[in-house]
C-alpha positions in Angstrom: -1.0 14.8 9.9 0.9 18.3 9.5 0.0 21.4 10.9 0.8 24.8 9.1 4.8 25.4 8.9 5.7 27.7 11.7 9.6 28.7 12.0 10.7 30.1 15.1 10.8 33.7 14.8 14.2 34.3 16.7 17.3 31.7 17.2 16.9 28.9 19.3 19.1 29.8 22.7 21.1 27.2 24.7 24.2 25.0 24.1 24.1 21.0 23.7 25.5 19.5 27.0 28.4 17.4 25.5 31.1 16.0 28.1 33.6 17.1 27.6 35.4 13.8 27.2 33.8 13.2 24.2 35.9 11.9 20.7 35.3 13.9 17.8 33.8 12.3 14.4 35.3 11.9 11.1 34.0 14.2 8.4 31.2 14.0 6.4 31.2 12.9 2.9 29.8 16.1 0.7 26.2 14.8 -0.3 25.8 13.3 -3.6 22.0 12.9 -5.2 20.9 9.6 -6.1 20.8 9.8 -10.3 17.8 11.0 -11.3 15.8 10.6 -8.0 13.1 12.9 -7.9 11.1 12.6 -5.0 7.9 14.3 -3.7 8.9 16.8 -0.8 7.1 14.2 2.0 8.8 11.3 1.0 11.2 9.5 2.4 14.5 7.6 1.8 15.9 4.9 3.6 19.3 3.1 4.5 19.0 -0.4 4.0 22.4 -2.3 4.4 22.5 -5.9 4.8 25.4 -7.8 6.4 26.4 -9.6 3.6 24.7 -8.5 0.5 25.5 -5.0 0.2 23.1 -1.9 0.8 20.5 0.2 -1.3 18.7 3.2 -0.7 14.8 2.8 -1.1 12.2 6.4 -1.4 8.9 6.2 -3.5 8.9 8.7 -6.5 6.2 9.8 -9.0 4.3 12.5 -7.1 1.7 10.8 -5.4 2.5 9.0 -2.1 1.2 6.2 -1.8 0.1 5.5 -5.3 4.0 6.1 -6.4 6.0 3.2 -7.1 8.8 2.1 -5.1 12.9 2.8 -6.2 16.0 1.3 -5.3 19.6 2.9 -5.3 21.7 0.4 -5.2 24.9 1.3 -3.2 28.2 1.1 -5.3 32.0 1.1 -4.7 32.4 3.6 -1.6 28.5 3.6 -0.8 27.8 5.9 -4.2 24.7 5.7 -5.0 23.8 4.4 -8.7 20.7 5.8 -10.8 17.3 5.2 -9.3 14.7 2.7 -10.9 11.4 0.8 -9.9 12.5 -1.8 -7.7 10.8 -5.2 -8.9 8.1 -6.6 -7.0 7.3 -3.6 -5.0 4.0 -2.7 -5.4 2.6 0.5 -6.1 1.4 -0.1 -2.3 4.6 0.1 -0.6 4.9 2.9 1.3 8.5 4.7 2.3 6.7 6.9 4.7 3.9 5.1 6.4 5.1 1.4 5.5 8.8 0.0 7.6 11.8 -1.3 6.3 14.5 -3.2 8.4 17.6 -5.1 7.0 20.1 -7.6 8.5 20.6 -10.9 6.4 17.6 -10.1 4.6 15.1 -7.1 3.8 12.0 -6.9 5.2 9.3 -4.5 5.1 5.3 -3.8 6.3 2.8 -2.0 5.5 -0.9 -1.9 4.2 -2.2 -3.0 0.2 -4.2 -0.2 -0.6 -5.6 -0.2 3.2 -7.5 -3.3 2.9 -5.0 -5.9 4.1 -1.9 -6.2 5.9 1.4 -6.4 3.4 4.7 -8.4 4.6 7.7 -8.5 2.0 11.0 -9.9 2.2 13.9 -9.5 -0.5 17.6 -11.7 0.0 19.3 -8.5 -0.7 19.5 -5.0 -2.3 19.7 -6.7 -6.1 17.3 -9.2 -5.6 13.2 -9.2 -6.2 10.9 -8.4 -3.2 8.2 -11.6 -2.4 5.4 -10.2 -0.7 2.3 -11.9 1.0 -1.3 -10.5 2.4 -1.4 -11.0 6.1 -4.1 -11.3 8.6 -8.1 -10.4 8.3 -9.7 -7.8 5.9 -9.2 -4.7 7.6 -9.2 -0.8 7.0 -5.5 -0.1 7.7 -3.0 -0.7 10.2 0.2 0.2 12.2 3.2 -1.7 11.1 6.5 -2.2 12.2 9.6 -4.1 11.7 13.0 -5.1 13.1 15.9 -7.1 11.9 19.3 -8.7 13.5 21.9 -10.3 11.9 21.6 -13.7 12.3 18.4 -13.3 14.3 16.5 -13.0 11.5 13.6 -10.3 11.1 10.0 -9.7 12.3 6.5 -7.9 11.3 4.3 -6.5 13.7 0.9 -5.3 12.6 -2.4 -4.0 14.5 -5.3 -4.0 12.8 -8.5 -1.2 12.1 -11.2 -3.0 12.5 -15.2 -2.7 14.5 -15.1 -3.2 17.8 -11.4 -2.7 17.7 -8.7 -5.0 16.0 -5.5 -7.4 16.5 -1.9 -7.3 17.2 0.0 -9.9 14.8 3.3 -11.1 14.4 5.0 -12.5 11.6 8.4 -13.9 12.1 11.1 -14.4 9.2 13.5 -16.9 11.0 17.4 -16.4 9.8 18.0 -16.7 6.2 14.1 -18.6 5.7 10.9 -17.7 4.4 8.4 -16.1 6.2 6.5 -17.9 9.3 3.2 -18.1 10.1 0.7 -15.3 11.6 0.7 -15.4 15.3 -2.2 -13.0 17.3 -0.3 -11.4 20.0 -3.0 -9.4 21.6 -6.8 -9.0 23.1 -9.1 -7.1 21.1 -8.9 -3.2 21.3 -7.9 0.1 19.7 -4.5 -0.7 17.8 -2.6 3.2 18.3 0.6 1.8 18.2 2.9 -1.0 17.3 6.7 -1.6 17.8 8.7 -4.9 17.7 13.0 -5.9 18.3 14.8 -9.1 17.1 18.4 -10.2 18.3 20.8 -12.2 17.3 18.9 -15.4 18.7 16.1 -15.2 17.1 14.0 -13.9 19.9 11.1 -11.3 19.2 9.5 -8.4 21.6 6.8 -7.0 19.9 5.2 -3.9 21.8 1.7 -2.0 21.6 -0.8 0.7 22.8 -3.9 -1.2 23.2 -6.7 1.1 24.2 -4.3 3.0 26.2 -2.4 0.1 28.2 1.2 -0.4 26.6 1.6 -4.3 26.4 4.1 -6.6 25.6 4.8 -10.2 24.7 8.1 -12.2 24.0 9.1 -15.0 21.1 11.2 -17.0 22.4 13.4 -18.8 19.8 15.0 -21.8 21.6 11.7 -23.0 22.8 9.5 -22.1 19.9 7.2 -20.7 22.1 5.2 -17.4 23.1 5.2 -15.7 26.5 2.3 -14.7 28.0 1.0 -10.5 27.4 2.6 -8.5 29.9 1.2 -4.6 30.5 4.0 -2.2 31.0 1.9 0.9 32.1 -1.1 3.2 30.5 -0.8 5.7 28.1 -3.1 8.2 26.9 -1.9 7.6 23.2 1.1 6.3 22.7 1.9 8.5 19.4 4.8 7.5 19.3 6.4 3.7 20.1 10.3 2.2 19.7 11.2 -1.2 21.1 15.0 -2.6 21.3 15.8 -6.4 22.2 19.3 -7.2 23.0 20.9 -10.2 23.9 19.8 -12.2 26.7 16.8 -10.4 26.1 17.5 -7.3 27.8 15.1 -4.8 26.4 14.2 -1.3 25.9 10.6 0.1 25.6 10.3 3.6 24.9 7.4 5.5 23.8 5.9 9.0 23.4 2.5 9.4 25.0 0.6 12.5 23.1 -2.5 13.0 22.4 -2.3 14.3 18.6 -5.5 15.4 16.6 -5.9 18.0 13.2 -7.4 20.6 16.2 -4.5 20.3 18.1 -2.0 18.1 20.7 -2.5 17.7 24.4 0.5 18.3 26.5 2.5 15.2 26.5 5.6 13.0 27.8 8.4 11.0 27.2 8.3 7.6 28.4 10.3 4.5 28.5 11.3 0.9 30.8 14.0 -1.5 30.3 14.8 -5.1 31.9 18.1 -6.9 32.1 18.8 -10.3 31.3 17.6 -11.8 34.9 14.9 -9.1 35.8 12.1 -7.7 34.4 10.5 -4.4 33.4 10.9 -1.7 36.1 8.2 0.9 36.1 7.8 3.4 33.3 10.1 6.2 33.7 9.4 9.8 32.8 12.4 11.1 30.6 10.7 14.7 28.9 7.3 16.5 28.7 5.9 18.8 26.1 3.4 21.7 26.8 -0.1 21.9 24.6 0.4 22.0 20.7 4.0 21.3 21.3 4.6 18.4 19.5 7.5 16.0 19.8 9.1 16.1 15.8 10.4 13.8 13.4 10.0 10.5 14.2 9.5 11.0 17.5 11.5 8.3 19.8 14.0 5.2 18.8 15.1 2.6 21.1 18.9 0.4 20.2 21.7 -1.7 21.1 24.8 -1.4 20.1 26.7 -4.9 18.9 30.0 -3.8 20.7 29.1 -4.2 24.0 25.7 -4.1 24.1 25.0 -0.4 25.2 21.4 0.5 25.4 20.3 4.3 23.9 17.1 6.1 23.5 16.9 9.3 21.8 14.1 11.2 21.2 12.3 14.6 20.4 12.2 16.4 23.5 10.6 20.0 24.5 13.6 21.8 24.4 16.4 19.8 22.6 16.9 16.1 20.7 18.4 14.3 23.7 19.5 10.9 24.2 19.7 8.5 27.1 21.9 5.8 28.0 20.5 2.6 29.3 22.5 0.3 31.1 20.3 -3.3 32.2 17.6 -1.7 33.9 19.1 1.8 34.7 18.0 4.7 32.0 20.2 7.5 32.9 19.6 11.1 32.6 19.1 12.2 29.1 21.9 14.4 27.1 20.7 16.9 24.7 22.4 17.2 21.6 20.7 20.3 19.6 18.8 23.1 20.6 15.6 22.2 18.1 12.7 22.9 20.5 9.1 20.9 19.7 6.9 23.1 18.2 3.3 23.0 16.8 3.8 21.3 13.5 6.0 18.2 14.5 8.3 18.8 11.2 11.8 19.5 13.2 13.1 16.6 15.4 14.5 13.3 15.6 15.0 11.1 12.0 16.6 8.2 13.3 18.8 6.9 15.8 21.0 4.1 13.9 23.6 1.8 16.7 27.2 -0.1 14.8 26.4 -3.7 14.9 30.5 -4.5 15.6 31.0 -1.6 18.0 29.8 0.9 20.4 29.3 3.8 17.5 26.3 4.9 17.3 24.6 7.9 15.3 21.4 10.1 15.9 20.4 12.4 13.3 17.4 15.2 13.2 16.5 18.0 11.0 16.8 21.7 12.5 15.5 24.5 11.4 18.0 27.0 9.6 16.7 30.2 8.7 13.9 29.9 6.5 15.0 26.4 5.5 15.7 23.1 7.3 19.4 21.4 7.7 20.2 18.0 8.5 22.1 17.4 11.6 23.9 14.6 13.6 26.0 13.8 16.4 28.2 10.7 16.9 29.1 8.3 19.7 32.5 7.3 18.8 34.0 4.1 20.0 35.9 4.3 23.5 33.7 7.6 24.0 31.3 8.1 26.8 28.6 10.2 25.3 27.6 11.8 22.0 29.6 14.2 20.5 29.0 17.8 19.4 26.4 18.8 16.6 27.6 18.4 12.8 26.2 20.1 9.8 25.7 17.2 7.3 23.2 19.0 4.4 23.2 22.6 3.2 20.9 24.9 4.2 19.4 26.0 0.9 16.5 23.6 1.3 13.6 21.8 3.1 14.4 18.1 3.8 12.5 15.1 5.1 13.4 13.0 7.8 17.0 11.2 7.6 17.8 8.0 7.7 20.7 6.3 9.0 22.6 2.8 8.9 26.0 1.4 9.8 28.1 -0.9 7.4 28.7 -4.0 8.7 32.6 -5.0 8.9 33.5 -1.0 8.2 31.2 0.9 10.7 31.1 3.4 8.0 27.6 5.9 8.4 25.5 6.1 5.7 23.1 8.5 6.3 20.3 10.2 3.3 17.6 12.1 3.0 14.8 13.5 0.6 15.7 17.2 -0.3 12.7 19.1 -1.6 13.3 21.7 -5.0 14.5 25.0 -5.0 11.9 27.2 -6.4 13.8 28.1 -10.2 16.8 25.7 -9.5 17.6 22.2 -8.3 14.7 19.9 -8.9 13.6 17.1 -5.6 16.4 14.6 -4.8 17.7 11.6 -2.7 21.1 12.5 -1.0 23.0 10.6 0.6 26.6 10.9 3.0 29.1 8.9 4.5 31.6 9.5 7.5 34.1 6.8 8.3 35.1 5.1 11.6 36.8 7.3 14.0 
């Protein structure tokens, strides 16, 4: 759903509120289109690095989203990307913007085949073939989601449409196997939202708004076993939904609860609850609200670890700013904003993705800001040995509207890759991927 493009009429006031003991970042890369990549304006590209295989960037082209077919970039000597072409064995089904892509030792993604069943597909690596297989009842769509570790393995989470309400499912892909079977997680009920985490042992939290109570249930991998459904509040529509799992299955729910509709958006509010490794959820804290037809942008909210020491961050579309909170166990500290990009009615400036090292404490968030009568990608950087995220960077030009960036950290050389879909200019450049890199500090 998108409202009408409104841009702010004057400049956005305020400062980010950066300590001032934060490192600065290494430069960006100058962005370099994926080879004859032409994308429709709404799609979207993303990062998919694996730990051992190498990375690829994935976006749909053609000009019909769904119906397009699916591309792969793969990622050459010093992340360049190499010509686009119809990656194998994705269907004209999957999806870059409404399907969910996640990489670790494998690829997985989710999504829908046409809206009549659910769609799971794993690939070894950026150069191999994707297997897919249909998932779960006959149903009329569904909310997907995905999440990988290394070493972990991956996971698919799915809720279905169906009469009288539908499912919550899980399907697991343990390590470096095949896919497991479909689990039910949930009760019968409206499916608004799904969200699920894997960590490095296997285990699984999968997450959902289930006719406005936000439940929860745990895999866990040494017993083989699942946990019973736990509710972690009520939500008048969860719009938006991120889940982290860390080691000893400390965890992070976070969600945005918004009613959104084509007439308009309620007023709204950030929301999230962690646990630690010895004690539960606490009670949902509030961490932002937004006013009537002030929508929370981008993708809304992300939950993550990071693999150094295991720091916990949230960062989201808030009101005023993108902010981000630090979670530490079961303590979510005060949110920092970044950038001054204020929620407005159309939901197309805000958060595109929150992306965490898995060797180190770096971590990435990245959003799209309005600039002039254009849009520019942004990003700030947690550097290793800092203590919060460092000052906004320009990473695109300005000469053009882009769709929501993605992000990913190199495994072994913390490198960023970061991309994006950049739409024409009218009697110039045609649509294109881009893609950057910035090196460890």
């Amino acid at each position: 759903m998108k409202y009408a493009r409104i841009l702010p009429a004057v400049a956005l006031v305020g400062a980010a509120l950066i300590p001032s003991s934060a490192l600065a970042a290494a430069p960006w890369s100058a962005p370099a289109a994926v080879p004859g990549s032409q994308s429709t304006f709404d799609g979207f590209a993303d990062v998919l690095l694996t730990r051992t295989r190498g990375g690829a960037l994935t976006y749909n082209i053609g000009q019909s989203i769904p119906s397009a077919g699916l591309a792969r970039s793969v990622l050459g000597p010093g992340f360049a990307p190499q010509a686009g072409a119809q990656w194998p064995g994705a269907e004209a089904a999957f999806d870059s913007q409404f399907g969910s892509f996640s990489a670790a030792d494998r690829l997985i993604y989710a999504g829908t085949n046409g809206a009549t069943r659910a769609m799971i597909a794993t690939a070894t690596g950026p150069n191999a073939d994707w297997q897919t297989s249909l998932r779960g009842p006959t149903t009329s769509g569904a909310r997907t989601a995905t999440g990988a570790a290394p070493h972990g393995g991956a996971a698919a989470v799915f809720g279905t449409f169906q009469p009288g309400g539908g499912f919550v499912y899980l399907v697991r892909q343990p390590g470096t196997q095949g896919l497991g079977p479909t689990l039910r997680l949930s009760s019968r009920g409206s499916i608004r939202s799904v969200a699920v985490g894997v960590n490095q042992a296997g285990d699984v939290l999968a997450a959902w708004d289930r006719s406005g109570k936000l439940e929860a249930r745990f895999w866990i991998n040494s017993s083989k076993h699942l946990t019973p459904v736990q509710e972690l509040g009520t939500t008048d529509d969860a719009s938006h939904l991120s889940v982290a799992l860390g080691e000893g299955r400390r965890a992070i729910v976070a969600w945005v609860d918004q009613r959104v509709s084509e007439g308009g958006a309620a007023a709204g509010k950030v929301m999230a609850t962690a646990r630690s490794e010895s004690r539960g959820f606490i009670a949902p804290k509030q961490l932002d609200t937004y006013g009537v037809n002030q929508i929370a942008g981008g993708i809304g909210i992300k939950a993550a670890y990071t693999g150094g020491s295991g720091m916990g961050l949230i960062a989201f579309s808030g009101d005023t700013a993108v902010r981000a909170a630090r979670v530490n166990g079961r303590e979510i500290g005060s949110p920092q904003d970044l950038a001054p990009v204020a929620a407005d009615d159309t939901g197309e400036f805000g958060l595109g993705d929150l992306a965490t090292s898995p060797d180190s404490d770096r971590a990435v968030v990245t959003w799209v800001a309005p600039a002039g009568g254009q849009e520019q990608v942004q990003a700030a950087v947690w550097p290793e040995g800092g203590n919060a995220f460092g000052p906004v960077e320009n990473v695109s030009g300005t000469d053009r509207s882009v769709s929501r960036p993605s992000a990913a950290f190199d495994y072994g050389t913390d490198t960023i890759v970061l991309a994006w879909t950049a739409a024409q200019i009218p009697g110039g450049a045609p649509n294109e991927v881009d893609v950057v890199t910035q090196a460890a500090p």
